[in-house]
N, C-alpha and C positions, 0 to 999 in steps of 0.2 A: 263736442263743438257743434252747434247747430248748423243747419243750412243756410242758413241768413247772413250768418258770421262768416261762414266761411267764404257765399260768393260776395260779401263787401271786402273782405281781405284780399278775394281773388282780384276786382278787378283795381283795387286800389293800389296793391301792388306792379299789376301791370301799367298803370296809369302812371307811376312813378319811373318804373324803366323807362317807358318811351319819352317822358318828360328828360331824363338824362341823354337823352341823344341814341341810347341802344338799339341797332336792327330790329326793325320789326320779330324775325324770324327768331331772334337770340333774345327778345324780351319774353315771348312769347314759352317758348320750350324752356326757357328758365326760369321762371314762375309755374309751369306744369313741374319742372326738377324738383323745385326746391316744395312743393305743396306735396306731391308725391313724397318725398322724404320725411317732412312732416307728420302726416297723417298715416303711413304706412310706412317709413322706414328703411332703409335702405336696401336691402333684397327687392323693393318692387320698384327699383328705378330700370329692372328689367323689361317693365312693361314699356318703358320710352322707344327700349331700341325694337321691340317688337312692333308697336307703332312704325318707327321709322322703319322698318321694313317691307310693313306693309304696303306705308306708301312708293318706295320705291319701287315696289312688287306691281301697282298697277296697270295692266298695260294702256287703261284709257288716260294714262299721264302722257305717254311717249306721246300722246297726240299734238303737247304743247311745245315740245323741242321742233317738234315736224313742221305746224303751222310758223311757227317763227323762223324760222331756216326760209321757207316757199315765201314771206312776207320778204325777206330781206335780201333773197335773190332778183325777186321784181321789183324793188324799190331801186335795185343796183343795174337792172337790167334794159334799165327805156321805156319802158312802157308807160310809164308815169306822161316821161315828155309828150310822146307819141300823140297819148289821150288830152293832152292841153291842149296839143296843137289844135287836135281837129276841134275842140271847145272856141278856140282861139279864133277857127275857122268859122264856124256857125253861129256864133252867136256875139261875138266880139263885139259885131256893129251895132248893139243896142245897147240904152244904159244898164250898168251894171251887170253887164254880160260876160266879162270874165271873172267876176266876183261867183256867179251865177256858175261855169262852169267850172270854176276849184272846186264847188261843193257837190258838181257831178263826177270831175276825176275820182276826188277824196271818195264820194258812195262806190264807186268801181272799185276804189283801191281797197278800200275797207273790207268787200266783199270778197278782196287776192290774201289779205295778210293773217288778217284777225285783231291786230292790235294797232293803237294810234299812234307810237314816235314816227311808224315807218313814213304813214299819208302825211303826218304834221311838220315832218321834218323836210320829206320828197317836197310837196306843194310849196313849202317855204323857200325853199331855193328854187321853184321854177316858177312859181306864180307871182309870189310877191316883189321879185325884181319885173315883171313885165305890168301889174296894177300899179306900181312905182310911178313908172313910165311913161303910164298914158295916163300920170294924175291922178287916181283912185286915192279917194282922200284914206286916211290909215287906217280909221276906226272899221271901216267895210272891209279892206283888205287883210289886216291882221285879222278882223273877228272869223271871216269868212274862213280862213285858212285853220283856226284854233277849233272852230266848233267843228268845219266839216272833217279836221284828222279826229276830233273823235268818237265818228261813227262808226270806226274801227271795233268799239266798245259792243256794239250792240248787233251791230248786221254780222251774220255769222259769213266766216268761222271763227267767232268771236273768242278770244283764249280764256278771258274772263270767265264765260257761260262753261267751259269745261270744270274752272276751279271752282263754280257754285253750283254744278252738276255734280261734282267730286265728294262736295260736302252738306247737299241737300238730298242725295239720293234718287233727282228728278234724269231724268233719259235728256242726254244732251241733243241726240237728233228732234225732241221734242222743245228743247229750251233754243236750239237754231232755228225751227220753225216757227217757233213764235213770237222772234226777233225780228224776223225779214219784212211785214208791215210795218211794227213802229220806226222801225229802222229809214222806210222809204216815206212814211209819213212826217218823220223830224227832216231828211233831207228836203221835201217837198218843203216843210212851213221856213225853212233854212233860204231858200230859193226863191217864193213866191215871199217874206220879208226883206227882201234885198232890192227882188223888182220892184216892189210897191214903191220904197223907200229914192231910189234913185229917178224913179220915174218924177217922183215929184220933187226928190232933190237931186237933180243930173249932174251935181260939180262936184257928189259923191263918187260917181264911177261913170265918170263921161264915158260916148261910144268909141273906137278906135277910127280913125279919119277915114273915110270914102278910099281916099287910094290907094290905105292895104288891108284893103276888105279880099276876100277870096271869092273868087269865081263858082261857080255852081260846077263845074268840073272839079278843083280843086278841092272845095266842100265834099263831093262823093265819093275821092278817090279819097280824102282822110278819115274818110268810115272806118278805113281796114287797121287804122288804131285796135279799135274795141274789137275784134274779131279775136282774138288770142286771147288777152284777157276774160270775155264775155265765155266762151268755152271753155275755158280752165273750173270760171266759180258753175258752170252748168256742171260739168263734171262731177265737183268735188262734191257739191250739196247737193247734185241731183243723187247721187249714190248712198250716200246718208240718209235722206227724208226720205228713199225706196227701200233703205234699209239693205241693201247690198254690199255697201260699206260698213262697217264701223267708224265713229271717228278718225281712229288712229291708221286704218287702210285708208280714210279718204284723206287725210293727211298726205301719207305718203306718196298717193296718184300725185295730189298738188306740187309736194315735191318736184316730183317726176316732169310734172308739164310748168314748172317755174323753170326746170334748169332746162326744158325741149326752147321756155321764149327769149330764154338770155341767148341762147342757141341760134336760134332765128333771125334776133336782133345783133348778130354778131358780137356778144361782149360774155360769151362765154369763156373763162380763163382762168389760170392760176388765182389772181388777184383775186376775183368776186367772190372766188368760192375760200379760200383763205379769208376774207373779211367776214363772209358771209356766214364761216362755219366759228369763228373767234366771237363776232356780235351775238350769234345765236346761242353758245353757249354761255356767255356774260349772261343773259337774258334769261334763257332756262333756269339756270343754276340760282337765279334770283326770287324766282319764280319756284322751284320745287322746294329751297329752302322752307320760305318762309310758309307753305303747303305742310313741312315737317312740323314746324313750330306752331302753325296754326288745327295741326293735329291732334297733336298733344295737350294745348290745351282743351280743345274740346273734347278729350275722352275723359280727362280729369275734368272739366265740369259735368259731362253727363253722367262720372259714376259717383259724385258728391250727392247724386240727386236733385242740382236744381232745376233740373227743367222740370220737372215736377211741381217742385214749388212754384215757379214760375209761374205754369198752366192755370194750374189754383187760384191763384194771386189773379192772372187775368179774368179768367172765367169767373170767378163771383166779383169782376167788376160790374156795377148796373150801368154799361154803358154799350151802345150801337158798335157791333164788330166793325163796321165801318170807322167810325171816331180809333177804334186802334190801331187798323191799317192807315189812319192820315198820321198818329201819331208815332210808326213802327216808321214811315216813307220821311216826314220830319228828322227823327233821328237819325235817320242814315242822310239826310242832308248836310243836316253838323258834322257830321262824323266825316264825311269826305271832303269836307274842308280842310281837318285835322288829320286826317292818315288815310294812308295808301289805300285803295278801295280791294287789292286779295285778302288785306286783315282785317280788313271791316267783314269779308265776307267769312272767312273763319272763327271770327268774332262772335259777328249776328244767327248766321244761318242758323248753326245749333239752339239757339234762342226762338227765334221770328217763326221759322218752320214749321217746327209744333205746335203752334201758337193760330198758325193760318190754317193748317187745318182742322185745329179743333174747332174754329171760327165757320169753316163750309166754305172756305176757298180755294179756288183750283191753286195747286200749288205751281204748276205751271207758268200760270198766268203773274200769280205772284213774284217768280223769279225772274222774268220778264221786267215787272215793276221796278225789282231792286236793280238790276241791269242799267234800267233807263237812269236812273237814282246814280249808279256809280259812274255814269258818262256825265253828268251834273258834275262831279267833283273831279273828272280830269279838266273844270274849267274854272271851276270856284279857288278866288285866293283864299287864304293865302298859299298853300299847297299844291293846287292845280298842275299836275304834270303838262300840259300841253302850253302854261302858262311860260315855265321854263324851256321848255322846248323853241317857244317863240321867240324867248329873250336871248337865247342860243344861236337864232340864224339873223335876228331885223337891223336895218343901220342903225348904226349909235344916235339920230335923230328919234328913234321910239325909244319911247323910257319905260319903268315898268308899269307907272300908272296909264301911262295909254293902252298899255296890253288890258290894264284890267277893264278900262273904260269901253273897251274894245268888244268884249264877250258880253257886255251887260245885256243885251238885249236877247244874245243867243242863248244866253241861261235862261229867261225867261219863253221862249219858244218851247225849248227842252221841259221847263215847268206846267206849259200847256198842252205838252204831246203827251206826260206822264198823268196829268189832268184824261186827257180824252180816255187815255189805255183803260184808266178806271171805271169810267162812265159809259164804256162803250169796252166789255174786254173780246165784243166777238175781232175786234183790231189785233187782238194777239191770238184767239186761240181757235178762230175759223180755220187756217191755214195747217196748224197740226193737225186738228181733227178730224180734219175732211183731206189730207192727201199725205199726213206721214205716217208709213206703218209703224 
C-alpha cells in the first residue's frame, strides 16, 4: 500500500471519529490501534503500550500537573481580586479604564497560571459584574475579559508551549522566552484598542464617578496587590530562562510560592486544596490523555514514511517558503475553530516541523507563531473554549451571539500581532537569544 493511500486513509479515518463525537485522545490512539493492526499485525500493538509509557516516563510532563495545581491555587486564593482592585484604583476614572485594567489583571494572571479557564473564569466573576455596573456596554466588557483570559495561551508558563515543546523537540525555556514579547505586545494592542475606542465612544465604558475615585494614598498602598504575584512569575521564569531550573523544578517552586500567597491572603485550607487538587487532576489527566493518543499517532505516521513524502511534495513546490508558512498559519486557523488546539498540535507539529526547517526557519520562532495561531482559536466560534467559558458566568441578558460579536475585533488585533511576529521575528527571538541560556 503506498504512502499516499495510506495517510488519506489515515486522516479520513480520524476525520470520521471526531465527526461521531469520539474524545479527541480515544480517536486519536484508535486509529494509531487499528492502522498498526493493519499493517503489522497484532504482536506490534506492543509498540502502543511502549509509546504510552514513554510518555508517562517524561519527567518534563510532571511540569503540567504542577503549573495547573499553582494556576488553580491563585485563581482560588485572592489575588485576582486584590490586582483589580488596585486597577479599579488607578485607572477606573478614565474611559474605558476598567476594561483596560481586566486585560492587565488577566497579563499578570496569565503569567501565575499558564492556562485560560483559570483568568477567563476569575475575571468573569470579578470584573464583569463591576463593568455591568458602572454601564460598560457588553461588547467591551465580554470581549475584554474573553481575549485577555487567553493570554494565558502564550505568556509563559504557558501549558500549551510545554505540549508543543513535547512534540517538536524545541527547548521549552526557549519556546517561553519567546513568548513573553508577543505576549505583552497583544496585551498592549488589547489596551491601547479599548482606549482609543472609548475615548471616542465614552458610553462604551464610561469613567467611574469623582466620588469614588481613590485617593493617591489609597492608589499607593494598593501597589502591594502585585508584589506577591510580580515575584512568584520573577522567580519561576527567572529560574528557567538562567536555566537553573528545569521546567518541572520551576513548576514546583510555583507551587511552593502559590500555596506561601493563599497562605498570606489567609485562605489557605482544606477546601482550596481539595478543589484545587480534584480541578487539577480533571485537567491533567485530560491533558496527558490526549498527549498518549496524539503520540501514537504520530509515531504511526512517522514510521509510514510520510513525512517524507510530504518534505518532497513541498519542496519541489515552485513557490516562496514564505506563501507556505501563510498557508501552514491559515490552516491552523480552520483548524482551531474545529478542534481543541493540544490535537491540532499532535496533529500538525509532526507535519509543519520538518517542513519549516527544511524551509530556513527558526524553529523557535515558528512555535511561537503557531502559539499565537492557537490563542486565535480559544476565541474563534464555533468551538472557542473561552467562548463557553463566558456563556458559563454572563447574565441570561448576553446571548451567545453577543459573545461572538464581542471578540470580533480582538481576533482581529490577535491577526495583526501574529502579522508583525512575521515581519519583524526579532519580537519573538531577541529575547531567547540574547538572555536565555
Amino acid at each position: 500500500m503506498s504512502t499516499e493511500l495510506i495517510t488519506f486513509l489515515l486522516f479520513a479515518a480520524l476525520v470520521l471519529l471526531l465527526i461521531t463525537g469520539l474524545p479527541l485522545a480515544f480517536a486519536m490512539g484508535g486509529v494509531a490501534a487499528l492502522f498498526v493492526l493493519v499493517l503489522q499485525g497484532p504482536y506490534a500493538l506492543s509498540i502502543l503500550s511502549s509509546i504510552t509509557y514513554g510518555v508517562m516516563d517524561n519527567f518534563i510532563l510532571t511540569a503540567i500537573p504542577l503549573f495547573i495545581f499553582m494556576g488553580l491555587v491563585l485563581q482560588r486564593s485572592g489575588v485576582a481580586d486584590d490586582a483589580y482592585a488596585m486597577m479599579y484604583k488607578w485607572i477606573g476614572g478614565i474611559r474605558g479604564g476598567l476594561a483596560m485594567g481586566t486585560v492587565g489583571v488577566c497579563t499578570i494572571f496569565a503569567a501565575c497560571t499558564g492556562i485560560s479557564g483559570a483568568a477567563t473564569v476569575t475575571m468573569g466573576v470579578i470584573a464583569l459584574p463591576a463593568m455591568l455596573r458602572y454601564s460598560y456596554h457588553k461588547s467591551i466588557a465580554v470581549g475584554c475579559i474573553s481575549a485577555g483570559g487567553a493570554l494565558g495561551i502564550l505568556i509563559p508558563p504557558s501549558v500549551l508551549m510545554i505540549v508543543y515543546g513535547i512534540f517538536s523537540g524545541e527547548s521549552i525555556g526557549q519556546l517561553y522566552a519567546g513568548g513573553v514579547f508577543p505576549g505583552l505586545l497583544l496585551a498592549t494592542l488589547f489596551i491601547i484598542y479599548i482606549a482609543i475606542r472609548c475615548y471616542f465612544q465614552g458610553h462604551l465604558g464610561p469613567p467611574i464617578p469623582p466620588e469614588e475615585r481613590a485617593t493617591w494614598r489609597e492608589k499607593l498602598i494598593s501597589l502591594r496587590a502585585v508584589i506577591l504575584p510580580m515575584a512568584l512569575i520573577i522567580i519561576v521564569l527567572g529560574t528557567i530562562f538562567k536555566g537553573v531550573c528545569t521546567p518541572t523544578e520551576a513548576a514546583a517552586i510555583g507551587c511552593a510560592g502559590s500555596l506561601l500567597c493563599a497562605a498570606i491572603y489567609r485562605k489557605l485550607n482544606w477546601t482550596l486544596l481539595k478543589e484545587s487538587c480534584y480541578e487539577g487532576l480533571r485537567l491533567s489527566c485530560m491533558v496527558l490523555w490526549i498527549i498518549i493518543g496524539g503520540s501514537c499517532f504520530a509515531s504511526l505516521y512517522t514510521y509510514i514514511g510520510a513525512l517524507e513524502f510530504i518534505k518532497g511534495v513541498v519542496g519541489a513546490l515552485p513557490v516562496s517558503p514564505y506563501l507556505v508558512l501563510a498557508g501552514m498559519q491559515f490552516s491552523l486557523f480552520i483548524l482551531g475553530m474545529l478542534m481543541d488546539p493540544g490535537g491540532i498540535i499532535m496533529i500538525t507539529v509532526p507535519i509543519f516541523v520538518p517542513i519549516i526547517k527544511m524551509l530556513g526557519f527558526d524553529a523557535v520562532w515558528f512555535g511561537v507563531l503557531f502559539i499565537i495561531n492557537m490563542e486565535m482559536a480559544y476565541l474563534t466560534p464555533p468551538f472557542g473554549f473561552n467562548l463557553f467559558y463566558m456563556k458559563a458566568i454572563v447574565p441570561k441578558t448576553i446571548n451567545m451571539m453577543d459573545i461572538y460579536k464581542s471578540i470580533a475585533p480582538f481576533v482581529g488585533l490577535q491577526a495583526i500581532s501574529l502579522l508583525l511576529c512575521i515581519l519583524y521575528p526579532e519580537i519573538i527571538l531577541w529575547f531567547p537569544q540574547t538572555f536565555v541560556r
